[in-house]
ChimeraX commands (.cxc) that place a marker at each C-alpha (Angstrom):
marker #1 position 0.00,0.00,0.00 radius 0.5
marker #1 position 1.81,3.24,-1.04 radius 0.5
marker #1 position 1.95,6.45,1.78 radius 0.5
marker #1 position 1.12,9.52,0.26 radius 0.5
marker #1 position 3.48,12.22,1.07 radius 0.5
marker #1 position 2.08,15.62,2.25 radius 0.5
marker #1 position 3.50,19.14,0.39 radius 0.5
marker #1 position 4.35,21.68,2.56 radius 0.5
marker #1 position 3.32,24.90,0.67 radius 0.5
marker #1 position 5.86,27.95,2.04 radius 0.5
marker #1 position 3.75,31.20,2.74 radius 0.5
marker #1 position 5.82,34.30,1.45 radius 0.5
marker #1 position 5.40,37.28,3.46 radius 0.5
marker #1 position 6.57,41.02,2.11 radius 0.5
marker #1 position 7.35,43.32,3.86 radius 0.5
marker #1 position 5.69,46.78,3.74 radius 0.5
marker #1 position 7.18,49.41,1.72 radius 0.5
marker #1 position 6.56,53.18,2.90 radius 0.5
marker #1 position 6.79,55.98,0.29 radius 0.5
marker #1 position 8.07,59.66,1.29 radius 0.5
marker #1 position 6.57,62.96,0.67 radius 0.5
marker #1 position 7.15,66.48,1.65 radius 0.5
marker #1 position 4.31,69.01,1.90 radius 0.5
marker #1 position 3.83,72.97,2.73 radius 0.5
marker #1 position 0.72,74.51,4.84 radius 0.5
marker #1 position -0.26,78.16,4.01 radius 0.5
marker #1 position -2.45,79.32,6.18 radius 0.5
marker #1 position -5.74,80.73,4.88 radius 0.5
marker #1 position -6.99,81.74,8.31 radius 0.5
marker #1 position -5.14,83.16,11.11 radius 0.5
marker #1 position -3.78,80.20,13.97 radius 0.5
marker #1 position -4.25,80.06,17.16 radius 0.5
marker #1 position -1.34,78.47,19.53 radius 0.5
marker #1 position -2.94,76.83,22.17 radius 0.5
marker #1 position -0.08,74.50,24.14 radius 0.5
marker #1 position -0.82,73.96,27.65 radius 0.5
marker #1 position 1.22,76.26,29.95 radius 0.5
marker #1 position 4.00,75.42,32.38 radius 0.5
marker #1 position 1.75,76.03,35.25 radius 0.5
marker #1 position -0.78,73.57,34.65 radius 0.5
marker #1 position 2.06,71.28,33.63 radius 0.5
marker #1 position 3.18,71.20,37.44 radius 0.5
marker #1 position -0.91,71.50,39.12 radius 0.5
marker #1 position -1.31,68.34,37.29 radius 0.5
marker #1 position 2.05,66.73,38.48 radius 0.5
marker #1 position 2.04,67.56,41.94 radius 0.5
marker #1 position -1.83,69.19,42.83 radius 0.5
marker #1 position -2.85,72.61,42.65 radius 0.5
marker #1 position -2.96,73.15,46.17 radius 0.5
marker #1 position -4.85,75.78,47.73 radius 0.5
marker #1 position -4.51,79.35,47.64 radius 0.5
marker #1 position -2.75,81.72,50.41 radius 0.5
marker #1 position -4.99,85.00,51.58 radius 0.5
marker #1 position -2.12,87.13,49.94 radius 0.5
marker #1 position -2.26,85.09,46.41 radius 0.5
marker #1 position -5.65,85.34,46.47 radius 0.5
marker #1 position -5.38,89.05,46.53 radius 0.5
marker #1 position -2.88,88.83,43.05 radius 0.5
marker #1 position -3.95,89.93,39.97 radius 0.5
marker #1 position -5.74,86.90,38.44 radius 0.5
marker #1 position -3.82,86.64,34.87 radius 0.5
marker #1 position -0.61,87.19,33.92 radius 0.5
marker #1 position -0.86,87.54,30.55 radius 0.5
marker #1 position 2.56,88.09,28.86 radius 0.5
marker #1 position 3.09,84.70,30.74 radius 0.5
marker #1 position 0.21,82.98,29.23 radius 0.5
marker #1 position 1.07,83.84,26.01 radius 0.5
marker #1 position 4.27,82.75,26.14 radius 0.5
marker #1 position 3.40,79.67,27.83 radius 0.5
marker #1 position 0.78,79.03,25.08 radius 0.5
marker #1 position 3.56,77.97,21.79 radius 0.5
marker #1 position 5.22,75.39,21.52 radius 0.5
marker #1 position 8.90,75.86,20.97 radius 0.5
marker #1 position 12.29,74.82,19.80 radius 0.5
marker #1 position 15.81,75.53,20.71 radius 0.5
marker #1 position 17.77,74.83,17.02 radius 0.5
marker #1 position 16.45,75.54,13.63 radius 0.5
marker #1 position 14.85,78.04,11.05 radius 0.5
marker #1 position 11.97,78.56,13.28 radius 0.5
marker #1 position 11.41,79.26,16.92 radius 0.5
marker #1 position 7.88,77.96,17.23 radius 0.5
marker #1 position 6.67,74.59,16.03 radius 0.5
marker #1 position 3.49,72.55,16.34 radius 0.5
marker #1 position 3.33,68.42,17.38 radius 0.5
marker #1 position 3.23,66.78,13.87 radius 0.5
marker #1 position 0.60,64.85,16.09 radius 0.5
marker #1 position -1.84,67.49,15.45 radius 0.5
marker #1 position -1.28,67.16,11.66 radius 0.5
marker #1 position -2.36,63.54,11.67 radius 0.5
marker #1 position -4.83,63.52,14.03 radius 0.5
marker #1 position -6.57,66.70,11.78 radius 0.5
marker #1 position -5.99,64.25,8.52 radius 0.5
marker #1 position -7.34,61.64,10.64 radius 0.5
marker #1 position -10.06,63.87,11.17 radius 0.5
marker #1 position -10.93,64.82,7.45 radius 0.5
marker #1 position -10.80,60.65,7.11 radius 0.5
marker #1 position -14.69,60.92,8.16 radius 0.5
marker #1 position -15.29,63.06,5.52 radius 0.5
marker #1 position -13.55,61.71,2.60 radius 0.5
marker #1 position -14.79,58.74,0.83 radius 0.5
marker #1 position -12.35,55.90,0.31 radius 0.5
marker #1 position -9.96,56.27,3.51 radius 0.5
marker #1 position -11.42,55.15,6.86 radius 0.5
marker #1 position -10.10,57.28,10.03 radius 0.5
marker #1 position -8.52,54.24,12.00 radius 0.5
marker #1 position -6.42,53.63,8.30 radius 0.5
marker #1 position -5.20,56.98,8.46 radius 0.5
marker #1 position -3.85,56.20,12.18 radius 0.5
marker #1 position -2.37,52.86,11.19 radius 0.5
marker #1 position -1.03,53.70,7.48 radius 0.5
marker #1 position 0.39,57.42,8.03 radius 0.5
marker #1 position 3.53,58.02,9.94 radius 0.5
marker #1 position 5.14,62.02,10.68 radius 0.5
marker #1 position 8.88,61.18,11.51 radius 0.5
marker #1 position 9.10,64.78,13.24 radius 0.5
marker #1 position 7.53,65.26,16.53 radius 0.5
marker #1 position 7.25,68.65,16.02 radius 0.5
marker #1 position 6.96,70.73,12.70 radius 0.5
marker #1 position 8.39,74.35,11.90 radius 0.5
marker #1 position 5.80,77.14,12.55 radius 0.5
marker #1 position 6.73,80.26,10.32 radius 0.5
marker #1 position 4.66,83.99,10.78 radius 0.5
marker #1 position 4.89,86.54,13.69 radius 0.5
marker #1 position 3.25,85.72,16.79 radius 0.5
marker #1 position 0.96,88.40,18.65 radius 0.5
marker #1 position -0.29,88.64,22.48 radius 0.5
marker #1 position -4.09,88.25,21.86 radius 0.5
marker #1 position -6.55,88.30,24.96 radius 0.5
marker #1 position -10.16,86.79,24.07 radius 0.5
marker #1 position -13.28,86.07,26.34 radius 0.5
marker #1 position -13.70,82.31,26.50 radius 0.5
marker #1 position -16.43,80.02,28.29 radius 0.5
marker #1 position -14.59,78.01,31.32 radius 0.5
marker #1 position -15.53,74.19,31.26 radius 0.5
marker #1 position -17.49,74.08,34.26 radius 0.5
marker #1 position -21.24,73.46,34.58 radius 0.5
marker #1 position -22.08,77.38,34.41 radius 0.5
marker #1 position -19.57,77.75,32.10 radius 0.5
marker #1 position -18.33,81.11,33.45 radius 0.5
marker #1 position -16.99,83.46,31.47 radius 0.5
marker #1 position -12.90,84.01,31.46 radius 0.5
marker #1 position -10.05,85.72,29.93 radius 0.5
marker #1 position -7.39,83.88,27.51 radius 0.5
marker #1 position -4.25,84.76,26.26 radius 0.5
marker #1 position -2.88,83.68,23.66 radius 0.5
marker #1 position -0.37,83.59,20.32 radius 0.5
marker #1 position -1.66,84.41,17.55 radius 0.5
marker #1 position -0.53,84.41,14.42 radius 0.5
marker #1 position -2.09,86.60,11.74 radius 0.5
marker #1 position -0.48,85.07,8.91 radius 0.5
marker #1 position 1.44,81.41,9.28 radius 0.5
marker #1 position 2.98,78.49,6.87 radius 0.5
marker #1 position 4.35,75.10,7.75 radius 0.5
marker #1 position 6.29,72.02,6.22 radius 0.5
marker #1 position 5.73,68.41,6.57 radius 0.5
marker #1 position 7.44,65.74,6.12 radius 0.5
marker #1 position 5.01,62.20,5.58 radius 0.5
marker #1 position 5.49,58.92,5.00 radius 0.5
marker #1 position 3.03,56.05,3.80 radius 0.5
marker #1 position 2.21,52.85,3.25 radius 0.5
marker #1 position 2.23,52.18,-0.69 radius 0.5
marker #1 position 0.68,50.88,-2.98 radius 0.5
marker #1 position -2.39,51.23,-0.16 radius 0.5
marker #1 position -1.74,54.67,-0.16 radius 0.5
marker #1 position -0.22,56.87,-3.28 radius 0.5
marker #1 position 1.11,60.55,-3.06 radius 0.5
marker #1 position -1.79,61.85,-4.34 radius 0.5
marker #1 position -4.55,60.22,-1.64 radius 0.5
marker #1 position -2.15,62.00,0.83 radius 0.5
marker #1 position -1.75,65.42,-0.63 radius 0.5
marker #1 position -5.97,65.39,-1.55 radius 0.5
marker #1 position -6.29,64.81,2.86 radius 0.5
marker #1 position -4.29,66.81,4.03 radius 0.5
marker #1 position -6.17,69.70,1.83 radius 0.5
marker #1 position -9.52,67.99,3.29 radius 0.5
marker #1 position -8.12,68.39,6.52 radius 0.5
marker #1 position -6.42,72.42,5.94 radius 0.5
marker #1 position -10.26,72.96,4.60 radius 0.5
marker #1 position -12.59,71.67,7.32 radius 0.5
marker #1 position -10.37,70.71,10.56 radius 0.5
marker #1 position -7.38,72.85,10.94 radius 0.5
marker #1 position -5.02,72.87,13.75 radius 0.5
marker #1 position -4.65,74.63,16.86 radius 0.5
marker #1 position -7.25,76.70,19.26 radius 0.5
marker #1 position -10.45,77.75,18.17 radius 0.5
marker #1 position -10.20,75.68,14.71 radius 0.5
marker #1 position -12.54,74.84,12.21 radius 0.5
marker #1 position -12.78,71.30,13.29 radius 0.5
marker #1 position -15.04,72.72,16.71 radius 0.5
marker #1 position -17.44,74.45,14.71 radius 0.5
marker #1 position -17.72,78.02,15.94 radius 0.5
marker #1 position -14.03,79.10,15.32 radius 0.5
marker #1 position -12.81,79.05,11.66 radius 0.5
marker #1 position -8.91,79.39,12.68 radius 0.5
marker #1 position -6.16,77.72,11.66 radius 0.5
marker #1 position -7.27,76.40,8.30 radius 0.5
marker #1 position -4.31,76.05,5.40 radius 0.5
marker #1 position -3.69,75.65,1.73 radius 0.5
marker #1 position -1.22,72.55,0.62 radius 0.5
marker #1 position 1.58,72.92,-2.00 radius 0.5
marker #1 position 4.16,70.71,-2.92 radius 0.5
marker #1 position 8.31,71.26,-1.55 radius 0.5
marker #1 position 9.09,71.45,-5.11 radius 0.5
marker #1 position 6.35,73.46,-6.89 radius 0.5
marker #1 position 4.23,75.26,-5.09 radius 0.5
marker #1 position 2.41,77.30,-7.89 radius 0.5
marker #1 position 0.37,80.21,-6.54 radius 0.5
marker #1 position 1.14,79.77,-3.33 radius 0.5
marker #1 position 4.99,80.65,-4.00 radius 0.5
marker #1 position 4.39,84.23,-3.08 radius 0.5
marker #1 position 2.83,83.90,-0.36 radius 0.5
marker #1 position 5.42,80.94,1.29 radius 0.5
marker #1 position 8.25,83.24,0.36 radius 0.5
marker #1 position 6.59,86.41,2.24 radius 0.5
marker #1 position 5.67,84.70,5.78 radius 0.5
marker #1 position 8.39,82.58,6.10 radius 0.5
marker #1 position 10.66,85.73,6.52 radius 0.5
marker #1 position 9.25,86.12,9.85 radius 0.5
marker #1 position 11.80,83.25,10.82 radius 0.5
marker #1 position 13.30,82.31,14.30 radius 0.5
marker #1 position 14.56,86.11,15.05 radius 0.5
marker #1 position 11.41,87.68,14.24 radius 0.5
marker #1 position 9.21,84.96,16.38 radius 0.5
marker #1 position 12.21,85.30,18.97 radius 0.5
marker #1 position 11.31,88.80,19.68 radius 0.5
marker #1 position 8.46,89.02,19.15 radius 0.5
marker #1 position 8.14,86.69,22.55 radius 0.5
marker #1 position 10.31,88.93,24.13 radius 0.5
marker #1 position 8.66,91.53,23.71 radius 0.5
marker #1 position 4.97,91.23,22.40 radius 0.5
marker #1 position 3.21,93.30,20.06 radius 0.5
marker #1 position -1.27,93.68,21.03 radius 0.5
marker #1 position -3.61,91.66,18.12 radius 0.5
marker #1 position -6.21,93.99,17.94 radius 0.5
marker #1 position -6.74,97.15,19.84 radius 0.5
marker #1 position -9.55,95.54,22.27 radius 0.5
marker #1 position -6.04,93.63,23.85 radius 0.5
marker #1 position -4.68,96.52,23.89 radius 0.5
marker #1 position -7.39,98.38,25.99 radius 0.5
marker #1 position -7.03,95.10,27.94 radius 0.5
marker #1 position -3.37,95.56,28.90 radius 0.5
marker #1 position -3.50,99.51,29.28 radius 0.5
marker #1 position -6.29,98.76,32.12 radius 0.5
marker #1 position -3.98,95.73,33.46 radius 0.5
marker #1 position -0.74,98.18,33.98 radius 0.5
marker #1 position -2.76,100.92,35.74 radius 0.5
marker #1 position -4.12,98.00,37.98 radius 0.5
marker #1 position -0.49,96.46,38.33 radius 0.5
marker #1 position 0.58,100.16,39.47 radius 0.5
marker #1 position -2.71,100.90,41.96 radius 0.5
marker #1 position -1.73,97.00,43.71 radius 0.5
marker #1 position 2.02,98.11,44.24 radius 0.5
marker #1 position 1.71,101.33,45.79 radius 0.5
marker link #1:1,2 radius 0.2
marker link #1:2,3 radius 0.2
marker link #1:3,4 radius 0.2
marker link #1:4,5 radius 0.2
marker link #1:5,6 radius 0.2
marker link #1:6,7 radius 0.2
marker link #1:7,8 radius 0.2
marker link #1:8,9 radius 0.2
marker link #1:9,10 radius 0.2
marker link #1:10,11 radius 0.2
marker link #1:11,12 radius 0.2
marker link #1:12,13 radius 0.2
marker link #1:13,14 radius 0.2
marker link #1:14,15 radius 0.2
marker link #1:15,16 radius 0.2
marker link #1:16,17 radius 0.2
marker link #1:17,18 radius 0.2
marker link #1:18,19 radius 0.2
marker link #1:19,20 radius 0.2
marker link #1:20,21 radius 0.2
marker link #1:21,22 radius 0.2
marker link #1:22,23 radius 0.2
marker link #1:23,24 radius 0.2
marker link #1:24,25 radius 0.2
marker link #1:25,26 radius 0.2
marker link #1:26,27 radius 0.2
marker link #1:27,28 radius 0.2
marker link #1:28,29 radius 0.2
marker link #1:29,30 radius 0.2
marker link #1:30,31 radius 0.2
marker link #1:31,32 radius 0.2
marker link #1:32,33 radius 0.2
marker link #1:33,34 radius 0.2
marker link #1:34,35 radius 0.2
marker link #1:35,36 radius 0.2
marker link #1:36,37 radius 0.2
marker link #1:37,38 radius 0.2
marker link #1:38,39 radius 0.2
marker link #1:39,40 radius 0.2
marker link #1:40,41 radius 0.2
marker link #1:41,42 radius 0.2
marker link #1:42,43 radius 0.2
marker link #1:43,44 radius 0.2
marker link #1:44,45 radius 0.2
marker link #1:45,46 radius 0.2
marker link #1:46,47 radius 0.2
marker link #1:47,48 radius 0.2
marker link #1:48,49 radius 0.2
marker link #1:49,50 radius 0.2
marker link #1:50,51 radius 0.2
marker link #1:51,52 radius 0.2
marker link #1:52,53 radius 0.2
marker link #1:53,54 radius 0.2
marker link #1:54,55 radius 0.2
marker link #1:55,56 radius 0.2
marker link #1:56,57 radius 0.2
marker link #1:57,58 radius 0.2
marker link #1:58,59 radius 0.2
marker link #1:59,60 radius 0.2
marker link #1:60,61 radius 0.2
marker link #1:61,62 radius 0.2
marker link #1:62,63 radius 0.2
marker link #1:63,64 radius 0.2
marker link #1:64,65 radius 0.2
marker link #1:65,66 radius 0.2
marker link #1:66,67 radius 0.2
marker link #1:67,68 radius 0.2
marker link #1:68,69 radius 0.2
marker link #1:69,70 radius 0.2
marker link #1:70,71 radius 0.2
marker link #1:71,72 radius 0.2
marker link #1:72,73 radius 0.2
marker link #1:73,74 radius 0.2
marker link #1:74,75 radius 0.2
marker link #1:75,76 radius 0.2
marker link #1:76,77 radius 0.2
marker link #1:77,78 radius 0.2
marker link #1:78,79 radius 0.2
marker link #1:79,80 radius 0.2
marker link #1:80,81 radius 0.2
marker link #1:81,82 radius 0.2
marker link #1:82,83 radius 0.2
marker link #1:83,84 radius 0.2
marker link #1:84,85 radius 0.2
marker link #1:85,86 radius 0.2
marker link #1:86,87 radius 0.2
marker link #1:87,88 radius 0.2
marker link #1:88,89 radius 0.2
marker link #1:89,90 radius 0.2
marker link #1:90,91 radius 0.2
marker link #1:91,92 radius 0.2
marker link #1:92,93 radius 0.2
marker link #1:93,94 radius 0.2
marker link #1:94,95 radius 0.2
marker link #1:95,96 radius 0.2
marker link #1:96,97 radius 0.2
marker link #1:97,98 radius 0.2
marker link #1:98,99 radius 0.2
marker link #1:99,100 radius 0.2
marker link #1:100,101 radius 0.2
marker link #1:101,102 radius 0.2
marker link #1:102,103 radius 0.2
marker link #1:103,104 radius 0.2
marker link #1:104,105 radius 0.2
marker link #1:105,106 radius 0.2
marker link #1:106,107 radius 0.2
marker link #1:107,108 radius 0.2
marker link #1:108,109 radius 0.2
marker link #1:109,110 radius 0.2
marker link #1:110,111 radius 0.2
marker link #1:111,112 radius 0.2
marker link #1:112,113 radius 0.2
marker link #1:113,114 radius 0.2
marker link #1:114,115 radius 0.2
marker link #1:115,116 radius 0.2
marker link #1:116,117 radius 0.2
marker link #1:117,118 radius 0.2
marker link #1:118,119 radius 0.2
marker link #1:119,120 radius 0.2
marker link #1:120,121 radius 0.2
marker link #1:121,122 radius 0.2
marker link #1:122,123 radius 0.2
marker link #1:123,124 radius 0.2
marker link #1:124,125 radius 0.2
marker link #1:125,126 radius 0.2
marker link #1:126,127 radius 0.2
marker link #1:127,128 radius 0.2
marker link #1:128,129 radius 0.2
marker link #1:129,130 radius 0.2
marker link #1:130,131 radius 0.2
marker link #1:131,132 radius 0.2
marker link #1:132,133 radius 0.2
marker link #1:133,134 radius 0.2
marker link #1:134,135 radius 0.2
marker link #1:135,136 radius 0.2
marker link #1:136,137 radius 0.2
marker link #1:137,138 radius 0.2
marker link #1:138,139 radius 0.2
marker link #1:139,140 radius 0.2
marker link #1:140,141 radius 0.2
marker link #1:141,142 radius 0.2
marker link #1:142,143 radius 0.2
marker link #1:143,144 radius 0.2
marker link #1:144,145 radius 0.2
marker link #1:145,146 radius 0.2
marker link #1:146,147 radius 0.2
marker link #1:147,148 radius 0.2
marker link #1:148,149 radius 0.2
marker link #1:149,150 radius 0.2
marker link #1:150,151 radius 0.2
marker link #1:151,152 radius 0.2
marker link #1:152,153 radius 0.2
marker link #1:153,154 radius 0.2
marker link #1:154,155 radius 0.2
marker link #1:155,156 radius 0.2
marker link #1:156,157 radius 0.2
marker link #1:157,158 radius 0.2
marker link #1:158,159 radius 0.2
marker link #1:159,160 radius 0.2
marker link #1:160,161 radius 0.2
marker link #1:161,162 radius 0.2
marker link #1:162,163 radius 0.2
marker link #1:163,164 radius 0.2
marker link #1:164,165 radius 0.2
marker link #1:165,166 radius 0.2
marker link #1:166,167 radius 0.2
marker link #1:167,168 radius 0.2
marker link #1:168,169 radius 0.2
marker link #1:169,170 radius 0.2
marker link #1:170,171 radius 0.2
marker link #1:171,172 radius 0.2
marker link #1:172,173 radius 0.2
marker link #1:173,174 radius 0.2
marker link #1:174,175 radius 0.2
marker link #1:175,176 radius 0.2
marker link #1:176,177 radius 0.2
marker link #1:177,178 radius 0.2
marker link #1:178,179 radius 0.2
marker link #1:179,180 radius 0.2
marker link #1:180,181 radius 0.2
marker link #1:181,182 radius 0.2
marker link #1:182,183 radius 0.2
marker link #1:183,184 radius 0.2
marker link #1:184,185 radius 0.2
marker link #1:185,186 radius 0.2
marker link #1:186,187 radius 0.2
marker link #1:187,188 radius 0.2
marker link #1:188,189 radius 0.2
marker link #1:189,190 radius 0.2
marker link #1:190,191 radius 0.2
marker link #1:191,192 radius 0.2
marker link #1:192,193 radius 0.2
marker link #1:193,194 radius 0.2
marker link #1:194,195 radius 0.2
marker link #1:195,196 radius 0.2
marker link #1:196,197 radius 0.2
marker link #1:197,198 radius 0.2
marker link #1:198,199 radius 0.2
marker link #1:199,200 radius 0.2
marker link #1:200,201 radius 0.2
marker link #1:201,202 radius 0.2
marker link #1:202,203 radius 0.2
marker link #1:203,204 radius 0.2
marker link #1:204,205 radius 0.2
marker link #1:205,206 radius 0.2
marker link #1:206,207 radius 0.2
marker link #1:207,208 radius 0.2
marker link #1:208,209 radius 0.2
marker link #1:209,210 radius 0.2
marker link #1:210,211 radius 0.2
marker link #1:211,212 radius 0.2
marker link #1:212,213 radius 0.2
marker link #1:213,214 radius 0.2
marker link #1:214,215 radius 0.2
marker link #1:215,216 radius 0.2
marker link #1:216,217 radius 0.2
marker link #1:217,218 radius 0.2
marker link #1:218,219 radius 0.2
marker link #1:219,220 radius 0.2
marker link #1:220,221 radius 0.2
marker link #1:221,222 radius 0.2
marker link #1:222,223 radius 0.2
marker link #1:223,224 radius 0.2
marker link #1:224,225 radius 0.2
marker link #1:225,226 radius 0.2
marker link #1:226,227 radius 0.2
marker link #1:227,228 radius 0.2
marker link #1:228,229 radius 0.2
marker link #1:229,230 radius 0.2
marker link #1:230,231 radius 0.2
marker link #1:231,232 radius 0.2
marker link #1:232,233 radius 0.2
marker link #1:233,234 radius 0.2
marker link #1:234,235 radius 0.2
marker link #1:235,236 radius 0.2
marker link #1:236,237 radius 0.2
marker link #1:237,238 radius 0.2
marker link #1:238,239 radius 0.2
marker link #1:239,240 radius 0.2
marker link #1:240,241 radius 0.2
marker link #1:241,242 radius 0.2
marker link #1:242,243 radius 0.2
marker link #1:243,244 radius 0.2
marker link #1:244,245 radius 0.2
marker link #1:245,246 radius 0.2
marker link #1:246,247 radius 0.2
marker link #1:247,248 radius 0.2
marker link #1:248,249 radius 0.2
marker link #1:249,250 radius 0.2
marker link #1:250,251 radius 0.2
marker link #1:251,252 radius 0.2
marker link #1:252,253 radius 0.2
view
């Protein structure tokens, strides 16, 4: 009686291959920096803790603090600020709900921003705006933050090809500049329409040429002192600040 020999069949596996892209963000609406300041950083860490009788008689807001603890920054390159290259693919991730073809969870898995942080170019101003706190009255509060009137970006993004192709990725990120945005106050929450941006291409960027090569002269030295020493948004902040001083003087003497 003949045995019949059993084939072993060998199962190829290839690997992945990622292609490479770089991109440019012109802002179309002004942006909004919105980083979580040094402050809260340390409440969280270690408890806020409660307040003496002679901080409770402080001015409430420091606002030259708060707007420099609201940008995210960087100690080497062209830039001073920057923005987590997180926010970028969580706002394509974003537009994935909205454009047919790409679910959001494949955006998460097939999209990866070697940069933590991306170059932020355009002059930040001190900006002070009424905001609703998050409690159950929502009371009514002062913010300060960056903001910058005009702004670019570059990004650098990788994919997984042939499930992905250049194209797919330049045509979300535009989904995402056009109805999520990044930073405070964006698009993506519905009542702000900040922080929305144009996409070009490193190597040809058409119209938008002009418009790269103006902002991005307000480099690190510009953003540097502008920091140092801030320049009012609109002239309600302004108002804001002249009433602040005189109160700062009143306290002190």
């Amino acid at each position: 009686m003949a045995v019949s020999k059993k084939t072993t069949e060998t199962m190829e596996i290839h690997a992945l291959k990622q292609g490479h892209i770089k991109l440019r963000m012109i802002g179309q609406t002004p942006m909004y920096f919105n980083s979580m300041g040094a402050k809260a950083w340390r409440d969280l860490l270690v408890g806020g803790g409660k307040k003496t009788a002679a901080q409770k008689k402080d001015i409430k807001h420091n606002p030259e603090a708060e707007f420099r603890d609201s940008v995210y920054k960087k100690d080497t390159g062209s830039t001073y600020l920057c923005f987590p290259a997180a926010g970028v693919k969580g706002a394509m991730a974003t537009a994935a709900l909205e454009t047919g073809g790409i679910t959001k969870t494949s955006v998460q898995r097939l999209i990866f921003l070697p940069e933590s942080h991306i170059q932020i170019w355009g002059k930040p101003f001190l900006k002070m705006d009424i905001v609703r706190s998050a409690d159950m009255n929502k009371t009514p509060d002062v913010r300060t933050r960056a903001y910058l009137p005009q702004w670019c970006a570059e990004v650098e993004i990788k994919y997984v090809v042939p499930t992905l192709s250049a194209h797919s990725i330049v045509s979300l990120l535009s989904n995402a500049g056009a109805i999520v945005g990044i930073g405070d106050f964006r698009q993506e929450k519905g009542r702000g329409s900040y922080g929305t941006f144009a996409v070009a291409g490193a190597e040809d960027m058409g119209d938008h040429q002009e418009a790269w090569d103006l902002i991005t002269q307000e480099d690190r030295e510009v953003q540097k002192l502008s920091m140092d020493q801030p320049m009012y948004a609109d002239e309600q902040t302004a108002e804001l600040m002249e009433f602040l001083q005189e109160e700062r003087l009143r306290r002190a003497a």
